[in-house]
C-alpha positions, -999 to 999 in steps of 0.1 A, spaced: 545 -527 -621 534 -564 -608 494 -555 -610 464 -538 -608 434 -549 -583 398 -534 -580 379 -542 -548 344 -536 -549 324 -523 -517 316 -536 -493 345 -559 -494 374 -534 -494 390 -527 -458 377 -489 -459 342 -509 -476 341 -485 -505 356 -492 -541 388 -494 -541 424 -496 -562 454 -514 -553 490 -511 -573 510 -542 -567 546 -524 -575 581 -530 -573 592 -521 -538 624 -497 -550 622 -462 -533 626 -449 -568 596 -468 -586 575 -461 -553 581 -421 -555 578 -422 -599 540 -437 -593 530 -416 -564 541 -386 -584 521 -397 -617 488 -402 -596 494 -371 -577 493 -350 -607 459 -366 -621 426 -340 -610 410 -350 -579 435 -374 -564 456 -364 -532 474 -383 -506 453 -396 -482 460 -381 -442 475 -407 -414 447 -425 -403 424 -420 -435 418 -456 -444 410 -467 -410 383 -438 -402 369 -446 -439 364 -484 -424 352 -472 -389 322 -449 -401 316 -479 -426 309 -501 -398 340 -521 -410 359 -518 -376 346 -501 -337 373 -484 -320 385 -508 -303 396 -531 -329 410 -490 -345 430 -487 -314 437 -524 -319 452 -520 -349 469 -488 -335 488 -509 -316 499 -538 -339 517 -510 -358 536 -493 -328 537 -533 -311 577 -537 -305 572 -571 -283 561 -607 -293 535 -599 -263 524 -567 -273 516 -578 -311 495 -610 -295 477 -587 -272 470 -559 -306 457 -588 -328 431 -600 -302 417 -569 -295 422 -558 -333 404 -592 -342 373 -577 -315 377 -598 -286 376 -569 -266 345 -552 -284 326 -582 -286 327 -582 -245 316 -546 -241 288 -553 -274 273 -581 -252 271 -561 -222 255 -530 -242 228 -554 -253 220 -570 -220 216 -535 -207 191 -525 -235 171 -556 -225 174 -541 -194 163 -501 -200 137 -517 -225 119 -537 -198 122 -511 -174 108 -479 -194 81 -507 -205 68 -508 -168 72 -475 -164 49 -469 -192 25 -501 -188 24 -514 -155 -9 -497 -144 -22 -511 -174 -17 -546 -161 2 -554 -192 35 -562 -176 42 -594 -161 46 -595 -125 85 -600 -112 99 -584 -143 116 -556 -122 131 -582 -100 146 -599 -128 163 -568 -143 176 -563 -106 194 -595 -109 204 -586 -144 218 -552 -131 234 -564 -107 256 -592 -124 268 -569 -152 276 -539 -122 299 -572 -110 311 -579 -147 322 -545 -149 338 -539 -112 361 -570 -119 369 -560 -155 382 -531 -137 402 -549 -112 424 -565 -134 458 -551 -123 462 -530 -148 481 -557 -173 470 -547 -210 476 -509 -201 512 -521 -184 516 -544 -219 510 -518 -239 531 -493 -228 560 -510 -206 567 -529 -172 586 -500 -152 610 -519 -138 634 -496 -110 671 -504 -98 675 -492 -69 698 -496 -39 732 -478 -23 759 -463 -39 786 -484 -51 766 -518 -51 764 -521 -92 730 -504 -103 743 -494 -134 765 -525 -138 736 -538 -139 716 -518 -163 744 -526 -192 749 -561 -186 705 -564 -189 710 -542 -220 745 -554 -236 758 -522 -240 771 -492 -219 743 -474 -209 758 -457 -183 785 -448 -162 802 -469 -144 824 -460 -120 842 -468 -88 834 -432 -77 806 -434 -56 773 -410 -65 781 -410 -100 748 -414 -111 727 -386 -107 699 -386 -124 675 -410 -133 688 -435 -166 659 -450 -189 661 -477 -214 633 -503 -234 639 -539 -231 625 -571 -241 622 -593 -217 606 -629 -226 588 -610 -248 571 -585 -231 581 -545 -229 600 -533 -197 611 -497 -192 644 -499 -173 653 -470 -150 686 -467 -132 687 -445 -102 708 -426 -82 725 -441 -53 708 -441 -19 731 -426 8 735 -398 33 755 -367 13 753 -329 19 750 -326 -23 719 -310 -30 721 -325 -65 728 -356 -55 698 -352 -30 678 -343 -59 689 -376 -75 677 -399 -46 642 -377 -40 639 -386 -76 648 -428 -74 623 -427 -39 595 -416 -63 602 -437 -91 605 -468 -67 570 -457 -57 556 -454 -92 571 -488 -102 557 -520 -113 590 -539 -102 617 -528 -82 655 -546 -81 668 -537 -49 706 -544 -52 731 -547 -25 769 -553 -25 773 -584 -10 804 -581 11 784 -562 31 761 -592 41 773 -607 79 793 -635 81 766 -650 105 741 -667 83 713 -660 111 721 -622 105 714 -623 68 679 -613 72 678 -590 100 705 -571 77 685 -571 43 653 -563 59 671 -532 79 687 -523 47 654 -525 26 640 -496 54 671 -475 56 671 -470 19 638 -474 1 614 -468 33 627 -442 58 588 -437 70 598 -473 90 571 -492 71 570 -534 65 595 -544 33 570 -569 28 540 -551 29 556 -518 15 572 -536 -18 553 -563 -23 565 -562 -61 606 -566 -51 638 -586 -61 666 -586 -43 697 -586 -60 731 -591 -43 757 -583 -67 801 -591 -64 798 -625 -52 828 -627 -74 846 -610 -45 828 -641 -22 843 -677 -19 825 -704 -27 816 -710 13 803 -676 17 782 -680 -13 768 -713 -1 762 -697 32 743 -667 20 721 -689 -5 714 -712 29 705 -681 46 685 -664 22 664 -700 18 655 -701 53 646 -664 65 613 -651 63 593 -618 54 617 -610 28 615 -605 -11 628 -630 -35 664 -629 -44 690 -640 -63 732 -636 -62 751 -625 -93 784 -611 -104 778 -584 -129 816 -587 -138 818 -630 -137 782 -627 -157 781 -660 -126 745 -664 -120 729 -639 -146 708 -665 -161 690 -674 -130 683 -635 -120 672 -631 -160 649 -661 -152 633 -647 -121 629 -613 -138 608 -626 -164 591 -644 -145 577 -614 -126 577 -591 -156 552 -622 -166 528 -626 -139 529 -584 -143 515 -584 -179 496 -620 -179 492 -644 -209 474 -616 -232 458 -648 -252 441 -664 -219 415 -658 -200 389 -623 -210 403 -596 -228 424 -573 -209 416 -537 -203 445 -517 -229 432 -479 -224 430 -451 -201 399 -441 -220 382 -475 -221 388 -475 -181 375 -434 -175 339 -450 -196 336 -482 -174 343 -463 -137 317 -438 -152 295 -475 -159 301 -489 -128 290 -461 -111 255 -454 -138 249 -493 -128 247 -481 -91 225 -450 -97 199 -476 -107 199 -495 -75 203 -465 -54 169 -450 -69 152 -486 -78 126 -482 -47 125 -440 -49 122 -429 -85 120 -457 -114 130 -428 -139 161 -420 -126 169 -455 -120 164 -458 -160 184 -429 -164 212 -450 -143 209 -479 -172 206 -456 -202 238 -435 -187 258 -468 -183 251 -481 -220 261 -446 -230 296 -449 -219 297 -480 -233 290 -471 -266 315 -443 -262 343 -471 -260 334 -490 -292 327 -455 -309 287 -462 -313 275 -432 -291 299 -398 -294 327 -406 -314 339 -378 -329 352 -357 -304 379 -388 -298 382 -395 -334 411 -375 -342 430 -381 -307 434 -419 -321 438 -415 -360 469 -389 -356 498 -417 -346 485 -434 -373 508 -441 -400 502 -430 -437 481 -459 -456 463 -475 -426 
């Protein structure tokens, strides 16, 4: 045994007296001195999650910097761990603490004029001024909200879809993004069926990688089932890389587009709607230009840099590996501007939870203008209602009934 350290309260992480055994790190030395305190009266092992709930109801931690640390333990991207340790450190409490106090300035000078204005006590104007107040944190909140959704996509991955025909390299593709066979590949078209999933690191940041079944016209009910499935998973996706083969493009370069942009609505929008309205978040991807010659090539890049209305693109031989490091580039770019710097700008938004309680906010804030001019006590009600949900995200009003929903993936010690 290296040592034995006692931490005194408050200054422990749980803020209660504490022991620490600074041991050799051999699986047989750490089982010998877990047995010998196991067997002494009154000491057990403590439950996943203890030691952070100890430091919570200590005042140690809110539960935000709890579901911070949450995800610093499950964090398997550079981005995800940088995202964990701000909000762990309270970037993102600190934001909704100063909003709960502006608010209880707020209910506190409007219950006083409810119970004081006909004694002349109360300043004139002061309604007006928690109006104003009111009314700026309601905007606070409503573009908090309107953030794209990037913390919750950091935390738990960019879905990222390949789509595209059969035959055109989908899951070529796949294993050359994950170095490894992943699946199938065959010159058998429809061999993919189902949908394919895998986690990558991109740059950094998480991306959940789905192949999908090819798109094409077949009397296969299976495979039918296949392409209703990659229609709805190119719907639920953050990105989606269209791929085509592209020995299929026209030899007329003025043709290019007219060809891509039919393609995009024959297979990813049979309703007929705009590619560039419909799939905003899109990369083309036009695979075997190994099978091109260098003209064609030039000509398509030409083409592709002058038409219009189009996502971006980029050619590449998944069997060459001949221009993989520009479509890698482009890919993390998006999967980027997706997730945002998680160090810049205000803290991001990371849970459903935290989201549910600030709708619910937005909405008390309105309450209070909608009855401002009818009934002062229900427009109170709106303020105290918003500060309530608040509280409920930094654990300060009704915490326990979410208490044991974040301590269980907790790991043992923590």
């Amino acid at each position: 045994m290296n040592g034995i350290q006692r931490v005194e309260c408050p200054h422990s992480f749980t803020g209660e007296d504490s022991v620490e055994f600074h041991i050799h790190g051999g699986p047989a030395v750490i089982s010998g001195v877990l047995q010998a305190l196991g067997s002494l009266p009154g000491v057990r092992p403590s439950e996943a999650g203890e030691f952070t709930r100890r430091a919570f109801h200590a005042g140690k931690l809110d539960l935000t910097e709890v579901e911070g640390l949450g995800d610093l333990i499950h964090a398997e991207t550079q981005a995800q761990r940088r995202q964990a340790l701000r909000q762990m450190a309270g970037d993102l409490g600190q934001l909704y603490h100063d909003w709960s106090q502006r608010l209880i300035r707020c209910l506190a000078h409007v219950e006083a004029f409810i119970d004081f204005s006909e004694d002349e006590l109360i300043e004139d104007g002061v309604l007006d001024q928690v109006d104003g107040a009111v009314s700026q944190l309601q905007t606070e909140v409503e573009r908090h909200l309107r953030d794209g959704r990037r913390g919750e996509r950091l935390r738990h991955g960019v879905q990222v879809v390949i789509a595209g025909a059969t035959n055109a390299g989908k899951s070529s593709l796949l294993n050359v993004l994950c170095q490894r066979p992943v699946a199938i590949v065959s010159p058998v078209a429809g061999t993919t069926r189902d949908v394919v999933e895998t986690h990558l690191d991109i740059g950094g940041f998480p991306v959940l990688l789905s192949d999908t079944a090819g798109l094409r016209d077949t009397p296969d009910s299976v495979e039918r089932e296949g392409m209703r499935r990659a229609r709805e998973r190119v719907e639920q996706a953050d990105l989606t890389l269209v791929i085509l083969d592209s020995t299929h493009l026209p030899t007329d370069r003025r043709g290019v587009a007219g060809f891509l942009s039919g393609h995009l609505r024959t297979l990813l929008l049979p309703g007929g709607e705009d590619p560039g309205a419909a799939l905003p978040r899109c990369l083309l991807v036009l695979n075997k230009t190994d099978l091109l010659t260098a003209e064609q090539v030039a000509g398509t890049q030409s083409a592709l840099g002058e038409a219009e209305g189009l996502p971006p693109a980029c050619l590449l031989s998944c069997q060459t590996g001949d221009g993989l490091d520009d479509f890698v580039g482009a890919l993390r770019k998006h999967v980027k501007a997706l997730c945002g710097d998680p160090l810049s700008g205000a803290p991001s938004l990371t849970q459903a939870r935290h989201r549910a309680h600030l709708q619910q906010c937005a909405q008390a804030l309105a309450q209070y203008h909608r009855y401002r001019d009818l009934d002062l006590a229900l427009a109170a009600e709106g303020v105290r209602l918003a500060l309530t949900h608040l509280g409920r995200i930094t654990g300060r009003v009704g915490a326990e009934e979410i208490l044991d929903v974040i301590f269980r993936d907790f790991c043992i010690g923590k």
